[in-house]
N, C-alpha and C positions, 0 to 999 in steps of 0.2 A: 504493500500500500504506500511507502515512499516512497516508491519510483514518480507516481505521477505528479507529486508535485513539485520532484526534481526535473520533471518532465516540462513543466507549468512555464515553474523557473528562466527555463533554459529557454522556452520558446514562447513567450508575451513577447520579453526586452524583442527579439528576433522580428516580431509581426509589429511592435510598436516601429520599429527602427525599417520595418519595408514601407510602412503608412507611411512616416515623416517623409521616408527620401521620395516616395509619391507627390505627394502634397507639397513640395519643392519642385519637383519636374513643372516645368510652362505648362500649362495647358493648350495654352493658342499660341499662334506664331505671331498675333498684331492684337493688340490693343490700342483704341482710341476713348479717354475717357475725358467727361464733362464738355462734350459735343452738342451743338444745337442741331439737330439733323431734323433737314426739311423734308420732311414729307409731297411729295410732289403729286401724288393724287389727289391730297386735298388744300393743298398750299398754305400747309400748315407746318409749324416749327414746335418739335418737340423738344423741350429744353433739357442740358445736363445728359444725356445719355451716352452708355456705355457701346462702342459696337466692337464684338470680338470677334475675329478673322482668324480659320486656319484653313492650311489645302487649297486654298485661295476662293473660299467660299465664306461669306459671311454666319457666324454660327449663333451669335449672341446678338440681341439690344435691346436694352434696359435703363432703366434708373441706373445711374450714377451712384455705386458702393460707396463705404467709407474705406474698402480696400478693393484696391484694382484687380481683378481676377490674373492670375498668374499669367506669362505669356515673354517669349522671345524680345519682344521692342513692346515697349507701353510709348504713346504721344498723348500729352496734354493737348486736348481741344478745348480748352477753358476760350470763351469768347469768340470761338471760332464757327462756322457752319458747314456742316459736313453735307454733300448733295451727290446724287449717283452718278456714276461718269458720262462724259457728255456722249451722243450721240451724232454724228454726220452723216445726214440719212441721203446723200448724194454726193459725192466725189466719182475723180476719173484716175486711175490709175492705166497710162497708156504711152503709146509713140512707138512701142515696137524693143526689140530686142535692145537696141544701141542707147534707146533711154530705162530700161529695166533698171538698171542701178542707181540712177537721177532719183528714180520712182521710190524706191528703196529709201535713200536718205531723204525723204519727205517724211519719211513715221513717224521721226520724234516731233515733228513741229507739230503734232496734232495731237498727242499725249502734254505736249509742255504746254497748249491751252485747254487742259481737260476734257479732252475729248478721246476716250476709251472704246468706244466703236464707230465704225466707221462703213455705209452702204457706200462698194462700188458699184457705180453706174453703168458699167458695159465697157471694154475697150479690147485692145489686143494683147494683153499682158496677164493674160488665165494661168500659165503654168506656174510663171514666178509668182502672183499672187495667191496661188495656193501654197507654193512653197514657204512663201513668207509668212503663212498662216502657219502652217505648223510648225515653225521657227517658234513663232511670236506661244504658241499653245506651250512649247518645251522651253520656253526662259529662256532661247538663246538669240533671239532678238526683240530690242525694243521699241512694241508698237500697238497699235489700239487694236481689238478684237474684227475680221474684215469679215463682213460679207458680201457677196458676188454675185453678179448675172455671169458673168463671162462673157462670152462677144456676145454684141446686141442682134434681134432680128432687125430683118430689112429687106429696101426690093432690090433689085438687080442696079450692078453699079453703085451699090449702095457707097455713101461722103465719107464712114469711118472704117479705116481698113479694118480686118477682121471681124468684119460683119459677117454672119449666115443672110446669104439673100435666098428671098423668098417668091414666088410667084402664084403658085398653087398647092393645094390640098395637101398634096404629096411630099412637095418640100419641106410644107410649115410640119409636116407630121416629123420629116425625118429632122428637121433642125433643132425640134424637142425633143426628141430622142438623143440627138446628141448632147444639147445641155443635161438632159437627165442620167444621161452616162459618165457628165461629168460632176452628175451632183452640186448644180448653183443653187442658191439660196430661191431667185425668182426668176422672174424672163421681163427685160430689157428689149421692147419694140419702138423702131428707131424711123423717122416719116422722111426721109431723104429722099426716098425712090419709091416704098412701098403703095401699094394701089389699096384703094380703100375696101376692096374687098378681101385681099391678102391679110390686111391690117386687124379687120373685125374678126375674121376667120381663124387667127393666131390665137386671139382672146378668145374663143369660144373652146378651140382644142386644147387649149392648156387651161382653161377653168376644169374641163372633163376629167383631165391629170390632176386634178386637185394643184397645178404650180400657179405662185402669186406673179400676178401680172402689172408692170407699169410702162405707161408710153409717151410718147412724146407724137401728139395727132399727126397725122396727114391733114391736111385742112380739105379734103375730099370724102371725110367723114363728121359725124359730129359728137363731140364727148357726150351726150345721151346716151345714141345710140351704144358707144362702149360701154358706158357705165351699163348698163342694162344687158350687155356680152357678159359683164362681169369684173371689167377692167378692174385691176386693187386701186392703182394711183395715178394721179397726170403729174408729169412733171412739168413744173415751170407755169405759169399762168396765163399764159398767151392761148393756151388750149380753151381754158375758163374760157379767159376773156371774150372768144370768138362764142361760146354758147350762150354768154349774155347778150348776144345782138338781138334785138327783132325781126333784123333781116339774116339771122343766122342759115336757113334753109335756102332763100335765096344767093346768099355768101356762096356758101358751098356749091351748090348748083353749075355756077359760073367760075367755082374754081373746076369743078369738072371740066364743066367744055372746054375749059383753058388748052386743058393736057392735050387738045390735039391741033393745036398751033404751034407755032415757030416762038410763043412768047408766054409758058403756062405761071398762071399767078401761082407766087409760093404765099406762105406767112407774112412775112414785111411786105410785100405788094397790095393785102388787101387790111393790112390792119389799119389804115385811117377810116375806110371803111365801117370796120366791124366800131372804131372808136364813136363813130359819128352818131352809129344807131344804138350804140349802148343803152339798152332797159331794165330797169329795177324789177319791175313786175319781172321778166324775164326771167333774170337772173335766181333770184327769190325762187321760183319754180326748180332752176336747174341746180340750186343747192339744195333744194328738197330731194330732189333724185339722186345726186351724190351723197348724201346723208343715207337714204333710206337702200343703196345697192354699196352703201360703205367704201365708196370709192373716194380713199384719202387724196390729199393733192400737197404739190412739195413748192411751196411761194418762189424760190429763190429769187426773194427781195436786194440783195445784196449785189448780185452779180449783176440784176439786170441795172440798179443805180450805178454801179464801177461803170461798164460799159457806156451805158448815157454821158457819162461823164469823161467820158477816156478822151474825145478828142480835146480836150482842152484842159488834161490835169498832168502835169508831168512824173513819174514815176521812178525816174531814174534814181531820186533818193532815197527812195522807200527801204526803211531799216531791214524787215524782212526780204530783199531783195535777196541781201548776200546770201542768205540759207536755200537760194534756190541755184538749182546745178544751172552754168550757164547751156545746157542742151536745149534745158527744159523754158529758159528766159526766150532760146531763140525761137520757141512754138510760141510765144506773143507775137511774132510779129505778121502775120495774118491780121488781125483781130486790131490791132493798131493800125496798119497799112489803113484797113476799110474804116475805121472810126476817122481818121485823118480827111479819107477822101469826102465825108459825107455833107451835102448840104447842110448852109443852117436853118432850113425850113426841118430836114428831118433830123437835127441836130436838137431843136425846139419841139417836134412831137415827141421822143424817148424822154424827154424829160417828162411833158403831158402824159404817157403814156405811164409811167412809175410811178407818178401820185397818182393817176386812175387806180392801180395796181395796189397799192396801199390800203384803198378805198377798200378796195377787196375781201381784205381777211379778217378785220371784223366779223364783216357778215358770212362768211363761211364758218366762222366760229362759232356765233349763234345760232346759227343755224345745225348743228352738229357735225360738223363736217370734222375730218379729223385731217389736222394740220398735222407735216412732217416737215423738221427745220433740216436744210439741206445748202452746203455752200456753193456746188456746183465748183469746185478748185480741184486743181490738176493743171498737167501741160494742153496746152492751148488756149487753154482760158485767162488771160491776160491778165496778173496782178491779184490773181484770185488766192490769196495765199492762205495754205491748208493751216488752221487752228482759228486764225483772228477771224477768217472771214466767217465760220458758226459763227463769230462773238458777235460779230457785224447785223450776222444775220439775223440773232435773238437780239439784240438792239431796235432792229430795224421795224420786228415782229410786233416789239412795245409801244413803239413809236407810229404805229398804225392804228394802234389800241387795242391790243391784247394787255393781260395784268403780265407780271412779272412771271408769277405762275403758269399762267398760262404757256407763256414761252417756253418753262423749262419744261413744260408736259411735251413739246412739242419736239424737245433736244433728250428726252429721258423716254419716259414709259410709253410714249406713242411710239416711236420705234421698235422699242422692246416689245408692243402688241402686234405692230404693222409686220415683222418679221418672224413671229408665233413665241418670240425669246421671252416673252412676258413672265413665264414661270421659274425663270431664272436668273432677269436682270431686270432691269430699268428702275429697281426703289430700293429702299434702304431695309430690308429684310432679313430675319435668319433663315438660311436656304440658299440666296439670293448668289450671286458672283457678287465679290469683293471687288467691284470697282468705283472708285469711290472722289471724291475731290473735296479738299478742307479750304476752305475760304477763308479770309479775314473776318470780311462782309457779309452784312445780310442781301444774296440776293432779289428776295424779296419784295425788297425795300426799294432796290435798285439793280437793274439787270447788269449794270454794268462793272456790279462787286464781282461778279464770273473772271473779270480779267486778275483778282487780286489772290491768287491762288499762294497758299500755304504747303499743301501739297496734293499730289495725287497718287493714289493706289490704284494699280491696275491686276487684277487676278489675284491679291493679296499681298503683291509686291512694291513696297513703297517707293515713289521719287519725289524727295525734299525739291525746295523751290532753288537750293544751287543745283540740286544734281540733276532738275532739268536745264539751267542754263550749260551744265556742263555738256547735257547732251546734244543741245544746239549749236555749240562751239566745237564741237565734232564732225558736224557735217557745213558747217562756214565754209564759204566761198572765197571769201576778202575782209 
C-alpha cells in the first residue's frame, strides 16, 4: 500500500510541470490586442478587442483580457482601427512574356496600400499568374491573394492579345472548357470585336456551368438584356450609362446597322448621344433589374477622372512613378498619344461625362445594386498606379455620396460575396483569413485615414509600416 503514494509523489510534480511548460507554449502565432475593429457589414466599431491569429487564419475576437492570451508577437492596437484587407476587384496583370517580371514587382505596391486581394481582369499573363499565386499561398512571395479570369473572351481579331475569340456556339463552348481546365475564378467577356449574339450567348452557356460572368458590352447589345442572361457584373459604367438612355433601343439599333459600313459606331462615337437622352425614370427601372438579376457593377470612378484629365496634367513627377518598371511606363504611351491629340470640345465632354458618372452610384446604391471598388491599374492604363489608385477610388466613391462604410463594403465583403470567398474572408471573424490592416484612423470618420496605415497582415503574416516601405524600395526604379 506504499507504493502508491510513492507513486503519487513521483508523478503530480511530473503532470504539474507538463501543464506549466503547456501553459507557456504560444498559443497563437499573432496577437493584436485593444483594437477598435470595424465591422464592415454594419459600419460599426467594436471597441478594445482582442483578434488572435494562427495558421494564418483568424481564430479569436473578443473583449480585451486583462492578460493577452499567449502567442509568438503580441501588437498593441490601443487607438488604432483594425479593418479586413483591402480588396481590388479589377486590375490587369499583362503585356506578354517580356513584361511578366515588371508585372511581378507590382505586388508589393498593392499590399503597402492594404490591399490583400486583388480581381484580375483578363490579360495574357495566366501561367505566371498562377504561379505567383502559389508562391504568394507558400510564403515565398510577397503579395495580395489573386484571382483570375485568365484570357478574356472575345470576337475574332479580338484588341487584347490572348484573347479566346469567339464567333459561334461551338467556340464559346470550347473556350469555357478551356478556362475550366484551367480552373479561373470567373469569365472575362471582352466587346472589341465580339457580335452581340456571340456576347449574350457566352453569358447564357457559362450561367449553365454555374461560372460567374463579367463584361464589358458590345454597344450592339443592351445591359438588360445581359442582366437577364444572367451577367454577375458590368465593368466600368459606360455600359450603365448607355441603359439609362430613353433612346437606349434606338442607340443600339443604329449601332447595329453601323457594322456594315466603312465607319461602325463604337462606345465614344455615340456616347454624346446616349448623354443627351439621359433619363431618370429610365435609369430607376434598369437599376431595379440589376438589383433584382444581382448583376453587381465595378464604377471605376478613378481611372475614368485620371484619363479626363490626362491631357492637361503632367505626370512625369508622380512619386509613384519610380516603382513602376520603365516596360511597363512605356505601355502609357498609347493612352497619352490619344488624350494629347483630342479636341477641346471632347476634352470638355469627359469631364461632363465623370460628374454624370458620379451622379450614378448613389442611386445604384439605393437602389440595391451591389457596388464592386475596382482600380482598373496595370500596364496600359496610364498612371493608374496599383495600391493608391483603390485609395482614389474609395475617395472618389464618398465623394459621390456613399458613407464611409459604405465604400469599405464595397473594397471588403462585396468582393468576398461577388467571388463566393464570403465564408472565409472579407470581415473580421474567427474562421475568417487573417488579413487584416491597422490604421491610425478612424476610417469611418474619414475614408481617407485608409492611407494612414500602421500595419498590414496578410494570411497571418505581419508587414510593419517600415517593412512595407522597405519592400517598395526593392522594387524602385530611381
Amino acid at each position: 500500500m506504499k507504493l502508491l503514494p510513492r507513486l503519487l509523489g513521483v508523478t503530480l510534480p511530473l503532470l504539474a510541470a507538463g501543464c506549466a511548460g503547456r501553459q507557456t507554449q504560444p498559443a497563437y502565432d499573432l496577437v493584436i490586442t485593444h483594437a477598435n475593429v470595424v465591422d464592415v457589414e454594419t459600419g460599426r466599431v467594436r471597441p478594445d478587442q482582442t483578434v488572435a491569429v494562427s495558421e494564418g487564419q483568424i481564430r479569436q475576437v473578443a473583449n480585451t483580457s486583462r492578460q493577452a492570451p499567449a502567442a509568438k508577437r503580441v501588437m498593441d492596437g490601443t487607438g488604432k482601427y483594425l479593418i479586413p484587407g483591402l480588396w481590388d476587384m479589377h486590375v490587369h496583370f499583362r503585356g506578354g512574356d517580356s513584361l511578366a517580371a515588371a508585372n511581378r514587382n507590382l505586388l508589393p505596391l498593392y499590399l503597402a496600400h492594404g490591399i490583400t486581394t486583388v480581381r484580375d481582369a483578363g490579360g495574357d499573363l495566366t501561367p505566371s499568374i498562377f504561379a505567383w499565386r502559389e508562391q504568394i499561398r507558400a510564403g515565398r512571395l510577397a503579395g495580395p491573394t489573386i484571382y483570375t479570369s485568365g484570357p478574356k473572351i472575345d470576337g475574332p481579331k479580338a484588341f487584347w492579345a490572348g484573347s479566346l475569340e469567339v464567333e459561334n456556339q461551338a467556340q464559346i463552348d470550347q473556350a469555357l472548357d478551356s478556362l475550366q481546365r484551367l480552373k479561373v475564378d470567373y469569365v472575362k467577356i471582352y466587346e472589341s470585336t465580339i457580335s452581340r449574339e456571340a456576347f449574350l450567348n457566352t453569358i447564357a452557356a457559362a450561367e449553365k456551368r454555374g461560372m460567374t460572368t463579367t463584361g464589358h458590352m458590345p454597344y450592339t447589345a443592351t445591359l438588360r438584356e445581359a442582366s437577364e442572361r444572367g451577367l454577375d457584373a458590368s465593368e466600368h459604367l459606360y455600359y450603365v450609362f448607355k441603359a439609362c438612355s430613353s433612346k437606349e433601343d434606338s442607340i443600339t439599333a443604329a449601332v447595329q446597322r453601323s457594322l456594315s459600313t466603312p465607319k461602325p459606331l463604337g462606345l465614344f462615337a455615340v456616347l454624346p448621344a446616349v448623354y443627351r437622352t439621359y433619363d431618370a425614370a429610365t435609369a430607376a427601372r434598369l437599376y431595379r433589374t440589376l438589383a433584382q438579376h444581382k448583376t453587381a457593377v465595378v464604377p471605376t470612378l478613378y481611372i475614368q477622372k485620371l484619363l479626363a484629365e490626362l491631357p492637361e496634367t503632367d505626370h512625369s513627377r508622380d512619386t509613384l512613378l519610380a516603382y513602376i518598371d520603365p516596360k511597363i511606363q512605356a505601355t502609357y504611351a498609347r493612352r497619352l498619344a490619344g488624350a494629347q491629340a483630342q479636341s477641346a470640345a471632347t476634352r470638355a465632354f469627359n469631364k461632363q461625362l465623370g460628374a454624370k458618372f458620379m451622379t450614378l452610384v448613389p442611386a445604384l446604391q439605393q437602389a440595391g445594386v451591389t457596388l464592386l471598388a475596382g482600380s482598373d491599374s496595370g500596364a496600359s492604363n496610364s498612371y493608374v498606379y496599383p495600391g493608391t489608385s483603390l485609395l482614389g477610388e474609395l475617395e472618389l466613391l464618398v465623394q459621390a455620396g456613399l458613407t464611409p462604410a459604405q465604400a469599405l463594403q464595397a473594397a471588403t465583403i462585396n468582393g468576398a460575396r461577388f467571388l463566393k470567398a464570403d465564408q472565409h474572408a472579407g470581415t473580421i471573424r474567427a474562421g475568417k483569413d487573417a488579413d487584416l490592416v491597422l490604421l491610425n484612423q478612424n476610417p469611418l470618420v474619414d475614408i481617407r485615414n485608409l492611407r494612414q496605415i500602421n500595419a498590414v497582415v496578410t494570411r497571418g503574416r505581419v508587414y510593419t509600416a517600415a517593412e512595407l516601405r522597405q519592400m517598395l524600395q526593392a522594387v524602385k526604379h530611381r
